[in-house]
ZADREN-115206 format. One record per residue: x, y, z of N, C-alpha, C, O, CB in turn; residue number from 1; residue in three letters. Coordinates in pm, whole numbers, padded with zeros to 5 digits. Atoms other than C-alpha are relative to their C-alpha. Glycine has a CB too. Layout:
N
PT      nu      nv      nw     cau     cav     caw      cu      cv      cw      ou      ov      ow     cbu     cbv     cbw    k    r
PT       X       Y       Z       X       Y       Z       X       Y       Z       X       Y       Z       X       Y       Z  NUM  ALA
...
This chain:
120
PT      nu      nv      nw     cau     cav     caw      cu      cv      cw      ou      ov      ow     cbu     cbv     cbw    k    r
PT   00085  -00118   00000   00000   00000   00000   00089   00124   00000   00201   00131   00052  -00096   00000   00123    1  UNK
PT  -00115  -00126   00074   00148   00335  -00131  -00075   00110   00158  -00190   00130   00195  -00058   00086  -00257    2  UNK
PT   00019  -00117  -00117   00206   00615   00206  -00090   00089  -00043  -00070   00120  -00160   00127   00086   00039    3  UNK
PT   00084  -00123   00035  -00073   00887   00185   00039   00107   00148   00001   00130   00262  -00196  -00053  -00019    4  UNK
PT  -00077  -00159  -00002   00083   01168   00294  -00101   00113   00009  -00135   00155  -00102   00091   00034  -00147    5  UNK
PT   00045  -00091   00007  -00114   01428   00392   00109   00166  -00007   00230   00179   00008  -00086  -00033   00100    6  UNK
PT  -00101  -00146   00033  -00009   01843   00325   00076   00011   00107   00192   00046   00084  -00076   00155  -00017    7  UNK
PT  -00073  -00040  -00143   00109   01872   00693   00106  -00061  -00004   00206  -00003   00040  -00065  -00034   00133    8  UNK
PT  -00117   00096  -00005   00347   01558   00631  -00064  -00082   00126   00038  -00112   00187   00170   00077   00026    9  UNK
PT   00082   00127  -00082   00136   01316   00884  -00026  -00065  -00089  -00051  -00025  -00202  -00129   00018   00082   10  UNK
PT  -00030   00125   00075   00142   00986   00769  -00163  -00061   00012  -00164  -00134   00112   00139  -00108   00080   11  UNK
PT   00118   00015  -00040  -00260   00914   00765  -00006  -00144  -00006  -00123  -00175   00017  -00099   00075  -00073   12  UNK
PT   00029   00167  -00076  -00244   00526   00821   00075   00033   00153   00083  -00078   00205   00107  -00172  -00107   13  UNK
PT  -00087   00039  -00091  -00046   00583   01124  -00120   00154   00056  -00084   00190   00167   00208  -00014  -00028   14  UNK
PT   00030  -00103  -00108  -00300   00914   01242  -00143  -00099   00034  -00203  -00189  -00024  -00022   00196  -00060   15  UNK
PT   00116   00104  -00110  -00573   00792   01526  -00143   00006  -00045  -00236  -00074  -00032  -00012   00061   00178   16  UNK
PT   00121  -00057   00097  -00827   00976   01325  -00047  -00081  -00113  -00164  -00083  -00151   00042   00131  -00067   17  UNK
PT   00005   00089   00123  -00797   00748   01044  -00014  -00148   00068  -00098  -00233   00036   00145   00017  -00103   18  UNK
PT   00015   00136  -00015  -00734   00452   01220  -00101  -00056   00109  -00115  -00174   00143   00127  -00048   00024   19  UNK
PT   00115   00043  -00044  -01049   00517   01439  -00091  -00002  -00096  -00152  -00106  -00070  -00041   00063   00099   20  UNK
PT   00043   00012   00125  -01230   00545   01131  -00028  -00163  -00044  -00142  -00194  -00076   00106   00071  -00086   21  UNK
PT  -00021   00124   00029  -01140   00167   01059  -00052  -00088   00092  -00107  -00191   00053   00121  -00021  -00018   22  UNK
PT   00001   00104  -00138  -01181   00009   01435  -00171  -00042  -00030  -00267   00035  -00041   00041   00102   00200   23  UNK
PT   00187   00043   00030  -01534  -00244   01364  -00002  -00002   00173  -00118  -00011   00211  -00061  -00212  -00113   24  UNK
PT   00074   00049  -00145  -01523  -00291   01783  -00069   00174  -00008   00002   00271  -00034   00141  -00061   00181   25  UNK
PT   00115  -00123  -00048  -01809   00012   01842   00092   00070   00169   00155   00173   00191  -00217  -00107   00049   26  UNK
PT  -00043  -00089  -00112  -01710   00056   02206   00144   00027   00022   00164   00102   00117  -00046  -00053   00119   27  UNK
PT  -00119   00005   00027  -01336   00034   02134   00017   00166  -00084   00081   00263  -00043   00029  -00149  -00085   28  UNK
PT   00002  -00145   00070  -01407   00332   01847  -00024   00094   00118   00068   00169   00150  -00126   00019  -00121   29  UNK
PT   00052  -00117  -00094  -01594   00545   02123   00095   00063   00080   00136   00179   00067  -00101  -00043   00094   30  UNK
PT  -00186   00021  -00034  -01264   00466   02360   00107   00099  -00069   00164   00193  -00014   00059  -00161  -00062   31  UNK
PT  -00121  -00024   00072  -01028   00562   02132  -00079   00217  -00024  -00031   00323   00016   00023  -00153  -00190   32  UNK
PT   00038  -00142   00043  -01270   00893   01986   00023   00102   00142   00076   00212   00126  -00177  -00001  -00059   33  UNK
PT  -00003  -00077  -00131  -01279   01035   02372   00143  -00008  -00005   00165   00108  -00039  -00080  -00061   00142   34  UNK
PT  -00132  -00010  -00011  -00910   00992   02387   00042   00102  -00144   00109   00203  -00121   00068  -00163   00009   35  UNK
PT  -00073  -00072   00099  -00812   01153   02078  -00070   00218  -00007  -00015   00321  -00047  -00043  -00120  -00175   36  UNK
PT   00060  -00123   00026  -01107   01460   02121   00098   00056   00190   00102   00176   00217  -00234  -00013  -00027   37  UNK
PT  -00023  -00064  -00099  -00922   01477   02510   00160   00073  -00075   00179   00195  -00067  -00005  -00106   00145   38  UNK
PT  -00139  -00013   00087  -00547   01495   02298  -00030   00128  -00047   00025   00225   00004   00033  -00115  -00131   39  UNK
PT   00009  -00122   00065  -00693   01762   02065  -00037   00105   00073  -00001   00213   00029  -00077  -00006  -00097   40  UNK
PT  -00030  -00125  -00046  -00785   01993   02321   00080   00042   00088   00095   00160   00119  -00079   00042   00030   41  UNK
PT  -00101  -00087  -00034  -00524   01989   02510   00114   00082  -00041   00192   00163   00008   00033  -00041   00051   42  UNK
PT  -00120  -00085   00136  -00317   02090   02206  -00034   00135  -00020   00032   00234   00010  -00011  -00064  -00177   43  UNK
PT   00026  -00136   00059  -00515   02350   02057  -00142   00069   00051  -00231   00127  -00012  -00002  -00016  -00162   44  UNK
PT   00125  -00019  -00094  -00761   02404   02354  -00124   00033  -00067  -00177   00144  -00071   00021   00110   00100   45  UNK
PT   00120  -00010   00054  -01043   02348   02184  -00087  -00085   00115  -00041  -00092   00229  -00002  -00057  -00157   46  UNK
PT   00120   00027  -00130  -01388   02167   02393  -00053  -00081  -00122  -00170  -00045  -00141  -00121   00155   00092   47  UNK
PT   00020   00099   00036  -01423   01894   02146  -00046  -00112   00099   00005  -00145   00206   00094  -00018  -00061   48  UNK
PT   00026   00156  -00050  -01600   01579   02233   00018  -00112  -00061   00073  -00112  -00171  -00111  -00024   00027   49  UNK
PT  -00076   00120   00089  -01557   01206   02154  -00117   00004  -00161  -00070  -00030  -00270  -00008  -00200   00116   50  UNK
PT   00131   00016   00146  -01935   01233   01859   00082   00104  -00102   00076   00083  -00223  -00217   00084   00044   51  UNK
PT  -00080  -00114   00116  -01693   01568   01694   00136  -00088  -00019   00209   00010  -00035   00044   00195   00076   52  UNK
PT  -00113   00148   00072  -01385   01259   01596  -00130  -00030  -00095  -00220  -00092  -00039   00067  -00185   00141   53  UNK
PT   00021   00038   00103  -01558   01233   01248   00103  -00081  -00038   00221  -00078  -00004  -00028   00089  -00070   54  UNK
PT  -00063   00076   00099  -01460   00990   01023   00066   00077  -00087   00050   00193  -00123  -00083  -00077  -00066   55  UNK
PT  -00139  -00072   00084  -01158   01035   00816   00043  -00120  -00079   00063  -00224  -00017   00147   00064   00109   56  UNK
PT  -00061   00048   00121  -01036   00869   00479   00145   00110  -00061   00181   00107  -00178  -00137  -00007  -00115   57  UNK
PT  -00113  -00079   00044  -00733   01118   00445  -00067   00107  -00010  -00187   00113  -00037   00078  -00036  -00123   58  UNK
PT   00044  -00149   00047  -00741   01502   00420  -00016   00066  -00159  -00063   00172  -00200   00103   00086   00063   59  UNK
PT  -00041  -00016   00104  -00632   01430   00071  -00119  -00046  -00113  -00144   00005  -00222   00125  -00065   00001   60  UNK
PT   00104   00094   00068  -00919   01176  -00044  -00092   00130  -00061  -00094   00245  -00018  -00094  -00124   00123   61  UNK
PT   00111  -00104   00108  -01173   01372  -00289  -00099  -00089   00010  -00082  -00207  -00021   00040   00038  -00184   62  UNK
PT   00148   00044  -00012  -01559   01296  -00213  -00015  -00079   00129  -00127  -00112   00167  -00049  -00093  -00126   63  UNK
PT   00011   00080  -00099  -01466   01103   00088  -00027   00024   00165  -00088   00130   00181   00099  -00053  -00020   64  UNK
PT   00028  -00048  -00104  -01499   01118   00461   00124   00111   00039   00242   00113   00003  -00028  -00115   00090   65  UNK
PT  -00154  -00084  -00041  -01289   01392   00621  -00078   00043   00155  -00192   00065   00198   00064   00183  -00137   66  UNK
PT   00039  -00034  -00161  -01274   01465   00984  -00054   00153   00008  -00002   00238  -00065   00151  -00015   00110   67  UNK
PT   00036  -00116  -00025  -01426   01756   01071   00103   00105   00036   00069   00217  -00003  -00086  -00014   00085   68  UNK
PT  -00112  -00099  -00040  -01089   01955   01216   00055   00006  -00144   00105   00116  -00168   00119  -00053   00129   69  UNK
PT  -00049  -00003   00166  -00982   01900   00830  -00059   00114  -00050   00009   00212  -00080  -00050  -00132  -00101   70  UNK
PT   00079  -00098   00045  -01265   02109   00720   00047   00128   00033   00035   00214  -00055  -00122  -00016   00043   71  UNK
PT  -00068  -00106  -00057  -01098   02375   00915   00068   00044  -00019   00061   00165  -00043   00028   00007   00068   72  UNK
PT  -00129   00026   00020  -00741   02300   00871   00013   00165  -00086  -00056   00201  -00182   00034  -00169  -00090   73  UNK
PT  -00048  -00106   00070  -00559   02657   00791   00095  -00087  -00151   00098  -00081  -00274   00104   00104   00125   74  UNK
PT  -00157   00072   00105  -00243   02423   00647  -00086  -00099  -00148  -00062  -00065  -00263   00136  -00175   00147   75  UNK
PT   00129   00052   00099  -00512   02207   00417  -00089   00093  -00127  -00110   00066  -00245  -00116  -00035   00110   76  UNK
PT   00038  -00104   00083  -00674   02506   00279   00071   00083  -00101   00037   00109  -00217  -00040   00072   00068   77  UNK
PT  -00084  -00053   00043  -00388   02689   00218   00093  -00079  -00142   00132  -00043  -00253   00060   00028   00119   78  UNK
PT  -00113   00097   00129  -00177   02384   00033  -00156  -00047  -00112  -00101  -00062  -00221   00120  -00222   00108   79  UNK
PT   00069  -00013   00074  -00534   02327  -00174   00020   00125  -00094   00083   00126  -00200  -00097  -00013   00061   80  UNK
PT  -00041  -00083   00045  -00529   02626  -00262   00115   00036  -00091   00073   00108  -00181  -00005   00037   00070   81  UNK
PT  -00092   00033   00025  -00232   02613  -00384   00023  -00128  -00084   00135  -00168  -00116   00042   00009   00096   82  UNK
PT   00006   00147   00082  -00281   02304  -00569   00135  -00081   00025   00184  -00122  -00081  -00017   00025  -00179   83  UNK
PT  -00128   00066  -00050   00033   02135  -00413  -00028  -00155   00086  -00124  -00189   00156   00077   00119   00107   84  UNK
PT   00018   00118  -00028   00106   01793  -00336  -00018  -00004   00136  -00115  -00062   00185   00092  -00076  -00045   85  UNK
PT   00015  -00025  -00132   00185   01891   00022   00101   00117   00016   00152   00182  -00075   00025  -00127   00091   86  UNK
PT  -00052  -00174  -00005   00356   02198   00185   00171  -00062  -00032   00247   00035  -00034  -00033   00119   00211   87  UNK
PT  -00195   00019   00062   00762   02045   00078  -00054   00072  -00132   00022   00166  -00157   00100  -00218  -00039   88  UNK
PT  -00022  -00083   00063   00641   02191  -00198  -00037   00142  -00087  -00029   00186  -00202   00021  -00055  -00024   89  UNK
PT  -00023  -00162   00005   00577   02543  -00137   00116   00062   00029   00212   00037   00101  -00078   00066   00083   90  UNK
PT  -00123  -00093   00017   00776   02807  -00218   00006   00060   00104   00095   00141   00078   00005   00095  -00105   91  UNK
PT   00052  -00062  -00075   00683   02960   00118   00083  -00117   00145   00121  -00075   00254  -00177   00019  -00042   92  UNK
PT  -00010   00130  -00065   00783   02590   00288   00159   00056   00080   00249   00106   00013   00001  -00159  -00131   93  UNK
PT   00134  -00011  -00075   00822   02633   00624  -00031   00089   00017   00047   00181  -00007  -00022  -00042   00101   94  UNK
PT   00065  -00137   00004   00560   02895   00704  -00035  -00027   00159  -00037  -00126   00232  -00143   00031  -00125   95  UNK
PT   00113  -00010  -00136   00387   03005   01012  -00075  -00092   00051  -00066  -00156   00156  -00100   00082  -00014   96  UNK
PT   00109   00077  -00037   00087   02833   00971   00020  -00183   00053  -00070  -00243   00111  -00089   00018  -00133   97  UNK
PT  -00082   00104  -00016   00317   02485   01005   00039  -00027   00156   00035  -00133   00217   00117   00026  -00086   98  UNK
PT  -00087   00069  -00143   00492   02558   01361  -00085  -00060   00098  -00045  -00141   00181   00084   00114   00092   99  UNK
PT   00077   00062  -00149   00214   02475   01597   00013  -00138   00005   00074  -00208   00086  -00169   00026   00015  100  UNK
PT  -00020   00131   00036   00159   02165   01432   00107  -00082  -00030   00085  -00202  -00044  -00052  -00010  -00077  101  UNK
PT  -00140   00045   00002   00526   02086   01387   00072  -00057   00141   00150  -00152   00149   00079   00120  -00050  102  UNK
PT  -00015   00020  -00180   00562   02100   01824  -00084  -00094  -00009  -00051  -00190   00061  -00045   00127   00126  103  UNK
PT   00104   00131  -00040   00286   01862   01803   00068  -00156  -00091   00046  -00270  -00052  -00201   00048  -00074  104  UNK
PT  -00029   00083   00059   00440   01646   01568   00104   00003  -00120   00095   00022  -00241  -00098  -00032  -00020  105  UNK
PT  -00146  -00033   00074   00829   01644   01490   00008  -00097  -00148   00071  -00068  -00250   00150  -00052   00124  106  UNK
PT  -00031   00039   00117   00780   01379   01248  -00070   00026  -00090  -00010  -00030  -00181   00017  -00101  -00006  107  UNK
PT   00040  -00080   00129   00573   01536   00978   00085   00099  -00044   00096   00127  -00164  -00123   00067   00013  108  UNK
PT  -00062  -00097   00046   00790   01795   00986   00174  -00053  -00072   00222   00006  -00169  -00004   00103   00130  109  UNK
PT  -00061   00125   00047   01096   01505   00936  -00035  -00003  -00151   00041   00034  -00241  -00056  -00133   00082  110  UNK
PT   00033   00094   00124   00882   01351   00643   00064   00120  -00109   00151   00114  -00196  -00200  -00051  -00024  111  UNK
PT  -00009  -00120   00129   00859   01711   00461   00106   00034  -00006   00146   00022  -00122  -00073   00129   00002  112  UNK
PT  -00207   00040   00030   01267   01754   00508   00022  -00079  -00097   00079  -00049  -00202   00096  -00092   00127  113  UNK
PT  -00033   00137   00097   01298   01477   00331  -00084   00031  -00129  -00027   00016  -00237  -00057  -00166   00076  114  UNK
PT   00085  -00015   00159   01049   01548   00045   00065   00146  -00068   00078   00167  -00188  -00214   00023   00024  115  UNK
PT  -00069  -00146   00018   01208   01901   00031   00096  -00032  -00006   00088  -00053  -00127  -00005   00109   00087  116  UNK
PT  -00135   00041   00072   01556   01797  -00020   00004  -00044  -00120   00106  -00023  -00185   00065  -00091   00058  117  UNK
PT   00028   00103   00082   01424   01581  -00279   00015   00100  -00084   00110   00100  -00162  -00122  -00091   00006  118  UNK
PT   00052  -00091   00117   01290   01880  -00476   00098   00092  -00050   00098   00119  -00170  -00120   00085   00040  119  UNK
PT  -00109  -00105   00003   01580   02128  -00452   00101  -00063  -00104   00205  -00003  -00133   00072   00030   00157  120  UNK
């Protein structure tokens, strides 16, 4: 199975969002959704609950499920916009809108190093 890569550089088989998405145990999903909506606000103090963990097929997928914080997503909008594979390759790459989410998660920011060397 080929990595899907979202713009941020999160590896979406490996995010909890996706792979609660997948879980068939019901009370196992619920579990997991309360844990991930307690995660997200202590990050970006939001007052999420475990029913706001929408389903997610990638931020990238077209017509498909997308989590609801996607819908949001500055970094998502922006690299759409932009019609770019992901932010390694903006000309802009890294920006602002990147560092929060970079403290939250050194290895996306890793992956896109690496895709950005590539390009140069």
């Amino acid at each position: 199975m080929k990595e899907m890569i979202s713009f941020c550089g999160l590896t979406c088989h490996k995010c909890p969002i996706y792979l609660v998405t997948r879980e068939k145990d019901s009370k196992k999903q619920r579990q997991i959704r309360a844990e991930i909506a307690q995660k997200i606000n202590e990050i970006y103090k939001e007052k999420m609950k475990a029913e706001d963990i929408t389903d997610c097929d990638g931020c990238k997928a077209e017509g498909a499920r997308l989590f609801s914080g996607c819908k949001k997503c500055e970094i998502r909008k922006c690299a759409k916009g932009k019609a770019i594979e992901n932010c390694a390759y903006c000309n802009e790459y890294p920006c602002g809108k990147l560092e929060k989410f970079f403290a939250t998660d050194t290895e996306a920011k890793a992956r896109l190093d690496v895709i950005r060397s590539r390009l140069i």
